[in-house]
C-alpha positions as CSV (number, residue, x, y, z in Angstrom):
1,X,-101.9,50.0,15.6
2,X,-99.9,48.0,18.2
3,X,-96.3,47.1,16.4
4,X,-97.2,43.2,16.3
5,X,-100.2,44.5,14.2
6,X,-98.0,46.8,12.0
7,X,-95.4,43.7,11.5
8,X,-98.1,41.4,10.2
9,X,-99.5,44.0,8.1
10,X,-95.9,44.6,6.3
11,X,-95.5,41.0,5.3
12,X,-96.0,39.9,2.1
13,X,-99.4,38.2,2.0
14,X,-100.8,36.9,-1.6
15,X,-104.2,36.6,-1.5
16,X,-104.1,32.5,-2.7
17,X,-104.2,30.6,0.3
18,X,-101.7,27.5,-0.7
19,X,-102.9,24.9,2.3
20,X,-106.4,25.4,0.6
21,X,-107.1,21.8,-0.6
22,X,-109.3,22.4,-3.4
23,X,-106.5,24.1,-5.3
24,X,-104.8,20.6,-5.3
25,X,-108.2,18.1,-5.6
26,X,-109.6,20.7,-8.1
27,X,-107.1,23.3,-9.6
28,X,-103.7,23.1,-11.0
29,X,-101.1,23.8,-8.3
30,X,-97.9,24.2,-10.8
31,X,-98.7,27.8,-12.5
32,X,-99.5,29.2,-9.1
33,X,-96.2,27.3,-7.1
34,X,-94.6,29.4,-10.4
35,X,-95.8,32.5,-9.6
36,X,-95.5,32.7,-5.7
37,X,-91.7,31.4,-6.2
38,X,-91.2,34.2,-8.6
39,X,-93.1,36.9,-6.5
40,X,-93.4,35.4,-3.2
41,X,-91.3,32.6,-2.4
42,X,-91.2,33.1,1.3
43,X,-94.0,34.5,1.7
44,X,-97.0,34.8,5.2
45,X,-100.2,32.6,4.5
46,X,-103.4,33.6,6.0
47,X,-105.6,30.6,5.8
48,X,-108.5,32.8,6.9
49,X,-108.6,30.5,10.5
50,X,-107.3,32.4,13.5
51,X,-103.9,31.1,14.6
52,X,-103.1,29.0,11.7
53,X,-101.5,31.4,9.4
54,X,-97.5,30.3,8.2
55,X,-94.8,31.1,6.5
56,X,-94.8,29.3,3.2
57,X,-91.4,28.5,2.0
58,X,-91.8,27.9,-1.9
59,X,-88.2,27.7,-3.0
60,X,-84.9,25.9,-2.5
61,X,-82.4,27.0,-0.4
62,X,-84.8,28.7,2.2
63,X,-86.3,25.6,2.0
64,X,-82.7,23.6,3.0
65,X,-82.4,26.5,5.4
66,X,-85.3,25.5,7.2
67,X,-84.8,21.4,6.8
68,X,-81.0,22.1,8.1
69,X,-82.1,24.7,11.2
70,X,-82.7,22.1,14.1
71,X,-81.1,24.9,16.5
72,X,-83.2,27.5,14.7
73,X,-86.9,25.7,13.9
74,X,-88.0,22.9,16.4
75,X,-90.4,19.6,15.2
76,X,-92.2,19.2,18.4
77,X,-95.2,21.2,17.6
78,X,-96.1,19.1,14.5
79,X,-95.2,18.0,11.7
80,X,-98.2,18.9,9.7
81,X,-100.6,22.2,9.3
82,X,-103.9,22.1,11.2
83,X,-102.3,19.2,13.6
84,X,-104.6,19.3,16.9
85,X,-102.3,20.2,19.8
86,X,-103.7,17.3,22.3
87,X,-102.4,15.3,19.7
88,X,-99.2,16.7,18.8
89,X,-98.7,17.4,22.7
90,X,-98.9,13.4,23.4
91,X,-96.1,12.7,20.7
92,X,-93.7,15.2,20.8
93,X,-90.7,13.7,22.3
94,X,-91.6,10.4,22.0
95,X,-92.9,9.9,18.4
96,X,-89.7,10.3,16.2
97,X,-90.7,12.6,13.8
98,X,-92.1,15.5,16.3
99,X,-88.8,15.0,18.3
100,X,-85.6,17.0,18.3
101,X,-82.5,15.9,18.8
102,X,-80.7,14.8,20.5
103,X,-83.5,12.4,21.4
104,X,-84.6,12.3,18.1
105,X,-81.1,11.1,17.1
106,X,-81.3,8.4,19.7
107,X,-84.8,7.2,18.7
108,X,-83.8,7.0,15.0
109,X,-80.6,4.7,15.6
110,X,-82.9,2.1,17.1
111,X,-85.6,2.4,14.6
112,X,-82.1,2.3,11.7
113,X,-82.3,-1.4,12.9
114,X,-85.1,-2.1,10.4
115,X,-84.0,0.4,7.3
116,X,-80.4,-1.1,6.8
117,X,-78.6,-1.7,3.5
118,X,-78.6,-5.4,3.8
119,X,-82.2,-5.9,5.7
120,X,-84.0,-3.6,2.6
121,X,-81.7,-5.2,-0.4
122,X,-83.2,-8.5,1.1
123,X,-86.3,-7.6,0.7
124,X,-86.1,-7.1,-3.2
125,X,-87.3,-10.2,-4.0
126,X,-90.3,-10.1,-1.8
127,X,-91.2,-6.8,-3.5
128,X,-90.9,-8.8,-7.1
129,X,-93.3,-12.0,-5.9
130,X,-96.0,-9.3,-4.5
131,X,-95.7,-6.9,-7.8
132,X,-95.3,-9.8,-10.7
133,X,-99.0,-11.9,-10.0
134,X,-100.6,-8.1,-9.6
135,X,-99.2,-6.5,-12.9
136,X,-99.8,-10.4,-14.8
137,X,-103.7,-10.2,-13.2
138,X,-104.0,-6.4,-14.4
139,X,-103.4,-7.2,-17.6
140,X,-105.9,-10.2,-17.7
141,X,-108.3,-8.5,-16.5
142,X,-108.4,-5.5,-18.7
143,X,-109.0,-1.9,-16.4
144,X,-107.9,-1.8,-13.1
145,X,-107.6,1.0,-10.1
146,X,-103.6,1.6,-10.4
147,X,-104.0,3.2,-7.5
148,X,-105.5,0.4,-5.2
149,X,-105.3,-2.5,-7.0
150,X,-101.5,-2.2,-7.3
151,X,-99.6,1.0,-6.0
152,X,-100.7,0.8,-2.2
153,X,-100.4,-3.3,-2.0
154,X,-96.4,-3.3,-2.4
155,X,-95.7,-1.0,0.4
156,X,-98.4,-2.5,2.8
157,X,-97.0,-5.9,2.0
158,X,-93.3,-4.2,3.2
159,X,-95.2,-2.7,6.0
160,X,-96.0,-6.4,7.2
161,X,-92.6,-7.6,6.5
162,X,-90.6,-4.8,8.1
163,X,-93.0,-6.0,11.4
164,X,-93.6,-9.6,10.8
165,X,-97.1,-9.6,10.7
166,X,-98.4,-13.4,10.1
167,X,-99.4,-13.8,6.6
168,X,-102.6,-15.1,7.2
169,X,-103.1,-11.0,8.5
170,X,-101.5,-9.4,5.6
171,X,-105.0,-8.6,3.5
172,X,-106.8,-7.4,7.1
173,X,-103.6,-5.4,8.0
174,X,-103.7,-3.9,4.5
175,X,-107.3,-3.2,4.5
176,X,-106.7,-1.7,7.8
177,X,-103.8,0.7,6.5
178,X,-106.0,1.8,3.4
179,X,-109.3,3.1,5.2
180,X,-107.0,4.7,7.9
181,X,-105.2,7.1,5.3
182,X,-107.0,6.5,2.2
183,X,-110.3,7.9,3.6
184,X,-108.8,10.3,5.9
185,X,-106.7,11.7,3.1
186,X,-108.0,11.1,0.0
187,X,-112.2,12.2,0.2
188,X,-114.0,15.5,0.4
189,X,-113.9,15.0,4.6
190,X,-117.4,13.8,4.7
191,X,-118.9,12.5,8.2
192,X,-118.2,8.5,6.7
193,X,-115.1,8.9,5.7
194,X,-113.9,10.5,8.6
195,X,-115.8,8.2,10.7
196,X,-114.1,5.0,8.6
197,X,-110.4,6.8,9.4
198,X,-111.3,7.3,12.9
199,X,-112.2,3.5,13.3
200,X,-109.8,1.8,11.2
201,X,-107.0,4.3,13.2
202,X,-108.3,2.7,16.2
203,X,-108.1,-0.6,15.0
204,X,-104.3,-0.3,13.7
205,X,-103.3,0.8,17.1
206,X,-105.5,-2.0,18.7
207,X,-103.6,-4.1,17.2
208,X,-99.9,-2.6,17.7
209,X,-100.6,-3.0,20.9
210,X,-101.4,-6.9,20.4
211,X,-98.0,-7.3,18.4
212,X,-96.2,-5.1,21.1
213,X,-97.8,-7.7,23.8
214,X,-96.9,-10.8,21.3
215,X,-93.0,-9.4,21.3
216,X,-92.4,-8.8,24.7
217,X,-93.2,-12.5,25.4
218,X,-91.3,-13.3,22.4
219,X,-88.8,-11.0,20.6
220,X,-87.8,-11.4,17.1
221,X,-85.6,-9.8,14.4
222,X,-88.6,-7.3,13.3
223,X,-88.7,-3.3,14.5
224,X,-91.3,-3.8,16.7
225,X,-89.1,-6.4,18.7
226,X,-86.2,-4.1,18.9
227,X,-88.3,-1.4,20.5
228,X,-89.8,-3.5,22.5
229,X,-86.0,-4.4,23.7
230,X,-84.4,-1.5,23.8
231,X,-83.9,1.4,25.9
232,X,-83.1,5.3,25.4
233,X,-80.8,6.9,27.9
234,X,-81.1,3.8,30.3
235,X,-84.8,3.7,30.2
236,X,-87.4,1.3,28.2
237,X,-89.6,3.4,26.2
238,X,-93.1,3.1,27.0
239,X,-95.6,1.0,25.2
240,X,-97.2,4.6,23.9
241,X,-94.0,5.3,22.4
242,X,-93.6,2.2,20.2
243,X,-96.6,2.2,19.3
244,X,-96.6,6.0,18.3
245,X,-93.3,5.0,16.4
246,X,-94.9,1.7,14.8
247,X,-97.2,4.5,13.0
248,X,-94.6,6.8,11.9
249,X,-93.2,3.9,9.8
250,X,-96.1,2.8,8.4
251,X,-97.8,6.4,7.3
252,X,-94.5,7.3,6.0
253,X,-94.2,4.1,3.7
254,X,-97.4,3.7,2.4
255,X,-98.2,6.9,1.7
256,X,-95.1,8.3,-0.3
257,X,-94.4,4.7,-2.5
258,X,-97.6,4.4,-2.9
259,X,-98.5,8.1,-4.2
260,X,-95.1,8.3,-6.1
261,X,-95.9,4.9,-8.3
262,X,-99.2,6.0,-9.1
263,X,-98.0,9.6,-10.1
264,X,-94.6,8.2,-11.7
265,X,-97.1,6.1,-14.1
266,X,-99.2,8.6,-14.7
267,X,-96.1,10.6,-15.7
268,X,-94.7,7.9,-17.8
269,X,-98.3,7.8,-19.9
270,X,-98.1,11.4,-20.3
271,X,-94.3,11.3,-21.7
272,X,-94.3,8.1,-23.5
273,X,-91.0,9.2,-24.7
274,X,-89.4,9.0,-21.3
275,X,-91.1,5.4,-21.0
276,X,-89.0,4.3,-24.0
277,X,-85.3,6.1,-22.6
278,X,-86.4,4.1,-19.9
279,X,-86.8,0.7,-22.0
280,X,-84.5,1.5,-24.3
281,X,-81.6,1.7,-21.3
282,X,-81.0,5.2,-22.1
283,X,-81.2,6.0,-18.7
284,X,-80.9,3.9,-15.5
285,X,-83.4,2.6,-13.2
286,X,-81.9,4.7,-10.2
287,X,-81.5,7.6,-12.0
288,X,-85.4,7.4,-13.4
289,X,-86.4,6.5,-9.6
290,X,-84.8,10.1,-8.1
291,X,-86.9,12.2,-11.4
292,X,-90.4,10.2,-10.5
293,X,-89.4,11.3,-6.8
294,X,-89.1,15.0,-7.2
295,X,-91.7,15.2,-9.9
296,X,-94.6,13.5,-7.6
297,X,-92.9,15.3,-4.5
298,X,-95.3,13.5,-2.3
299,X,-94.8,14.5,1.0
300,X,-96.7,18.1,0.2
301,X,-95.3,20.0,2.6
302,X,-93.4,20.2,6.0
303,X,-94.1,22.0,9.5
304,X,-91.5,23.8,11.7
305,X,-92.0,26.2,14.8
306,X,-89.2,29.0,15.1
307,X,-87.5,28.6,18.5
308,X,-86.7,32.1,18.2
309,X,-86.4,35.0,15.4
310,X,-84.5,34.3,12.3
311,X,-84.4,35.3,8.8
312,X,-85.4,33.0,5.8
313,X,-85.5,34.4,2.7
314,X,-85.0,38.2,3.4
315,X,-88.2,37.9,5.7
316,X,-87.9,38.2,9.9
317,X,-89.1,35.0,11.5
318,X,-90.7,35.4,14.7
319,X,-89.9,33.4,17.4
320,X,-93.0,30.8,17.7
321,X,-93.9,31.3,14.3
322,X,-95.1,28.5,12.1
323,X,-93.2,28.1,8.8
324,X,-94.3,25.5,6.1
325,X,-92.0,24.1,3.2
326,X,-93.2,23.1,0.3
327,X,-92.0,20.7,-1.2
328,X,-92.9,20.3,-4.7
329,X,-92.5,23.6,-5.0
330,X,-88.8,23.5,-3.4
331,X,-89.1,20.8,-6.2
332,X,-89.7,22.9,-9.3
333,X,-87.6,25.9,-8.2
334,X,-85.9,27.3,-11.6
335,X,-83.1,28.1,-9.9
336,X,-81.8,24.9,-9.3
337,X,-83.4,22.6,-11.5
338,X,-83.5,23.1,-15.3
339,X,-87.1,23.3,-16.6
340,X,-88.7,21.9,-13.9
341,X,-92.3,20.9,-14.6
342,X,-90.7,18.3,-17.5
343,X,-90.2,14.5,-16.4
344,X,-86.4,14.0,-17.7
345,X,-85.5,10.6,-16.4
346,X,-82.0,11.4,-16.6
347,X,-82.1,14.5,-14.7
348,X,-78.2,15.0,-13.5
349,X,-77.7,16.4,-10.4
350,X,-81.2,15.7,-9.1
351,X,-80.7,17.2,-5.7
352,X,-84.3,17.2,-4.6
353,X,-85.9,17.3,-1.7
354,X,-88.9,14.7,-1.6
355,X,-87.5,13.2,1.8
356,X,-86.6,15.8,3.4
357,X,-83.3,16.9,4.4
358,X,-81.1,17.2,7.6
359,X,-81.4,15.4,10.9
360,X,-85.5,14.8,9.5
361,X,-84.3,13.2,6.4
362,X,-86.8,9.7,5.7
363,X,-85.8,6.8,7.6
364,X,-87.0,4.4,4.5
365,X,-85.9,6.9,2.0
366,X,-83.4,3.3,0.5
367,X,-86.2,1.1,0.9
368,X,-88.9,3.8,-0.8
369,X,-86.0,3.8,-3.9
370,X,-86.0,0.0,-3.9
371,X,-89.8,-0.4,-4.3
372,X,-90.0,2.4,-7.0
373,X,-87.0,0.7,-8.5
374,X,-88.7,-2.8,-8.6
375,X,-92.0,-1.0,-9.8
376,X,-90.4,0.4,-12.8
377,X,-88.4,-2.0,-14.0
378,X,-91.2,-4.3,-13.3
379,X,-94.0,-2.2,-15.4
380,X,-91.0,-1.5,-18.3
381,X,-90.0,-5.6,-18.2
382,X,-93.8,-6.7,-18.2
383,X,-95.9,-4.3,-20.2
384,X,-95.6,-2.2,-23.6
385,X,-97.5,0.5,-22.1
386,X,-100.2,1.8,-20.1
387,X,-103.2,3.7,-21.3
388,X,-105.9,5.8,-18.6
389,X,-108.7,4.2,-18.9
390,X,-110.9,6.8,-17.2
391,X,-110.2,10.2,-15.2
392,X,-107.9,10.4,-13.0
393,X,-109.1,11.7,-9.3
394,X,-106.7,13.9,-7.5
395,X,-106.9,13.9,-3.5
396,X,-108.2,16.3,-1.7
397,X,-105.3,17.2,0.8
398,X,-102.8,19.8,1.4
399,X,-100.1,17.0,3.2
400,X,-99.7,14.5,0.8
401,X,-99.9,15.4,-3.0
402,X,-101.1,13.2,-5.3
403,X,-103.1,10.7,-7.3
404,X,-106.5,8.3,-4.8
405,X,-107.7,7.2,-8.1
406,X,-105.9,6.0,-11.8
407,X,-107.9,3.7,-14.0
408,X,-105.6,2.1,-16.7
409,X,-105.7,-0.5,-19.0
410,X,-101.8,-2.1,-18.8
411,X,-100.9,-3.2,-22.1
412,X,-98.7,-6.4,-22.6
413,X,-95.7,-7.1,-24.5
């Protein structure tokens, strides 16, 4: 046996594989995340497909380790498990979150342009006139889709804002944005849905390039005009580039707002009594926003590539190993949070790690606490309840955790 062989065959290997999708479309993650955290939290996955076994990181502070170690771990081979590499090869270094610093640093302060304090607490109010008519027409019209019919139009409608899409484009942008990651992430990876991702991916990027052309003649105050403007190191970046960086934002806010409203009313149904601390004032809208973030933890988990060997976790690294956080797990790690898998709205500290941490920490991460902050208060201002109205369907990923389908019935005052 050579000594690489010997080395794999000493690691700690549970026989569950965790990237398995089914165990989150199908199965019920939480008892095993409990039992790998208490047996195995770092711990080598074999998914079964040569070259794509990992280190899966199931617990806290390996996981900060690992979030904090930009000298250590690199993010330019992927941010994701089974990424192609043709892909990842194109973006690394130019898309900002499969970038290291210091570029990554420099490609971040111009994108900071469109995620300031004042730019996202303006667009409050624009969150509350496309939330108030939706929740008003759910309850008319008796069982909606949660899901679609009101959790992925909010952040799509920012989506549009943060890049001044006409208004007359909103509903074609927004249809564009949900077949791109709703069927790519969301179904059993059948040949239609993957064909509707592959086209409507097309499409979006079709027409980034449009808006790219539109600001170049004409630049506004919008993120797409300040790339468009600006250069790195003394050099423009390419049109490839903004428009890599164009979908960065956009997968990044719709998917986490939109997967953390549905789950943080699903949540609320299923702990009424945190609904009415909620109501009642018992515990503030901020506060409740932070507990719906690291209970839905919907950023699944996060890719690194070991620049050389390390330790995490009382287990060697190898240098060009992959290693995978997890973050809900991270998320429910006894340790550090006191019992876990309950929904206390008024969770103090609350240190958890559903955007990340270190030089990778979410870009929108204020403007993602804004719209669930708008959300709730709206749905706790407007409604006496929600009900399910129907099962719930779980997606069938193992990147982004969460709720593709909710039917309620909202339930007015």
């Amino acid at each position: 046996m050579t000594a690489a062989a010997k080395d794999r065959a000493q690691r700690p290997t549970p026989a569950l594989n965790v990237a398995d999708p089914a165990l989150y479309a199908h199965g019920d993650p939480l008892p095993v995340w409990r039992e790998l955290r208490a047996t195995a939290p770092v711990h080598w996955n074999d998914t079964g497909v040569p070259g794509e076994a990992f280190w899966a990181v199931m617990t806290y502070e390996p996981a900060v380790q690992v979030y904090k170690g930009t000298n250590t771990f690199t993010s330019e081979r992927g941010m994701r498990l089974g990424s192609g590499r043709h892909g990842v090869d194109a973006a690394a270094g130019r898309m900002m979150i499969v970038t290291d610093p210091p570029r990554h640093t420099k490609l971040r302060n111009l994108m900071n342009s469109a995620f300031t304090p004042r730019r996202t607490a303006q667009m409050e109010q624009t969150m509350r006139d496309v939330l108030t008519p939706l929740i008003d027409e759910a309850v008319e019209t008796g069982v909606v889709d949660f899901v679609t019919d009101i959790a992925a139009v909010l952040p799509a409608a920012i989506v549009c804002h943060i890049m001044d899409v006409a208004r007359e484009e909103h509903q074609a942008f927004t249809d564009m944005t949900s077949r791109a990651f709703g069927a790519n992430l969301g179904a059993e990876g059948g040949p239609v849905s993957v064909a509707a991702s592959t086209v409507a991916n097309a499409k979006i990027f079709a027409y980034y390039a449009r808006l790219l052309e539109q600001r170049r003649a004409a630049p506004g105050d919008d993120v797409v005009s300040t790339l468009a403007t600006s250069e790195v190191d003394g050099v423009p970046l390419t049109d490839a580039e903004i428009v890599m960086n164009c979908n960065g934002i956009l997968l990044g806010a719709n998917e986490t707002t939109r997967l953390a409203s549905a789950g943080g009313l699903l949540a609320l149904i299923e702990n009424p009594a945190q609904w009415q601390r909620l109501r009642d004032g018992d515990v503030s809208p901020d506060s409740a926003v932070e507990e719906v973030l690291r209970y839905t933890s919907p950023a699944m988990h996060m890719k690194r590539v070991a620049r050389t060997d390390t330790e995490i976790g009382g287990q060697t690294i190898k240098a060009g190993e992959t290693v995978a956080i997890w973050n809900p797990s991270a998320n429910r790690d006894e340790a550090v949070f006191d019992r876990p898998d309950r929904l206390d709205l008024g969770r103090t500290p609350n240190r958890h790690l559903a955007f990340g941490m270190g030089s990778h920490f979410c870009i929108g991460a204020a403007l993602a606490r804004i719209e669930l902050r708008v959300m709730l208060q709206l749905l706790v201002d407007r409604l006496s309840g929600a009900e399910l109205a129907g099962p719930v369907r779980t997606m069938h990923s193992n990147f982004m955790w969460g709720v593709e389908h909710m039917p309620v019935t909202l339930l007015p005052k």
